[in-house]
C-alpha positions in Angstrom: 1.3 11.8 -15.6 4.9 13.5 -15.0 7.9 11.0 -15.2 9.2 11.9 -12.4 6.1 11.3 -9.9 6.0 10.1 -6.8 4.6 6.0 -7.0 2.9 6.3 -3.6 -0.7 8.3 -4.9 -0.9 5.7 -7.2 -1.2 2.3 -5.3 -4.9 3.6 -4.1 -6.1 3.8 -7.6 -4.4 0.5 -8.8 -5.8 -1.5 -6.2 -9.1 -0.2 -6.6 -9.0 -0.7 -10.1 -8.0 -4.5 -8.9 -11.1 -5.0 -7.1 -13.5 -3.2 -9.1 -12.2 -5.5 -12.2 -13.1 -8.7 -10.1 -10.3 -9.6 -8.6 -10.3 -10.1 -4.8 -6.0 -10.0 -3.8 -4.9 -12.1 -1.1 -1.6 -10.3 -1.1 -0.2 -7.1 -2.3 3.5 -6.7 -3.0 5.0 -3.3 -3.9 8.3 -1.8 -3.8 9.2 0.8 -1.2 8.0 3.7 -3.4 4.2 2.3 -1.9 5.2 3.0 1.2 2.5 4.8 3.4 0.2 4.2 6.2 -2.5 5.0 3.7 -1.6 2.4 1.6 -1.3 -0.1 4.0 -4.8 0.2 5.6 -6.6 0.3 2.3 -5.4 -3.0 1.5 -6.0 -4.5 4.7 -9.4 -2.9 4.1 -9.8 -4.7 1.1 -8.6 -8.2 3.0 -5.1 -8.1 1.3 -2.0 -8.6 3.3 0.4 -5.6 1.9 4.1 -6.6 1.4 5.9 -3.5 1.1 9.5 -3.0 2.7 9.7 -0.3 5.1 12.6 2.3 4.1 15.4 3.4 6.2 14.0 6.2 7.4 10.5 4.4 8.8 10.4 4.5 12.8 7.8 1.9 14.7 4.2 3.2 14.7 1.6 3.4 18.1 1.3 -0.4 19.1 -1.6 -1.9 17.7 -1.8 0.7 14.6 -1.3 -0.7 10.7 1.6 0.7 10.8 3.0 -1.3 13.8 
């Protein structure tokens, strides 16, 4: 892995990782380098509610929608 990649294609794998270990998260916190709609729905998916701050640049998503 590069030093200088992205965080965001990892928090998939990680969580997964999580679960498949045993552990069942009530919670996932990450830092805004997580950030993606992706992210998001796999740990609601997974029954986790994902605390990641939204960055500067995020605009409101479709109402209803994760992302919302």
């Amino acid at each position: 892995v590069s030093p200088t990649a992205a965080d965001c294609p990892f928090f998939g794998p990680l969580l997964e990782q999580t679960i498949a270990g045993g552990f069942k998260p009530e919670t996932v916190c990450a830092d805004k380098g997580y950030l993606s709609k992706d992210n998001l729905e796999l740990a609601a998916k997974h029954g986790a509610v994902p605390f990641i701050p939204f960055k500067s640049n995020s605009v409101p998503g479709e109402a209803g929608s994760t992302w919302e």
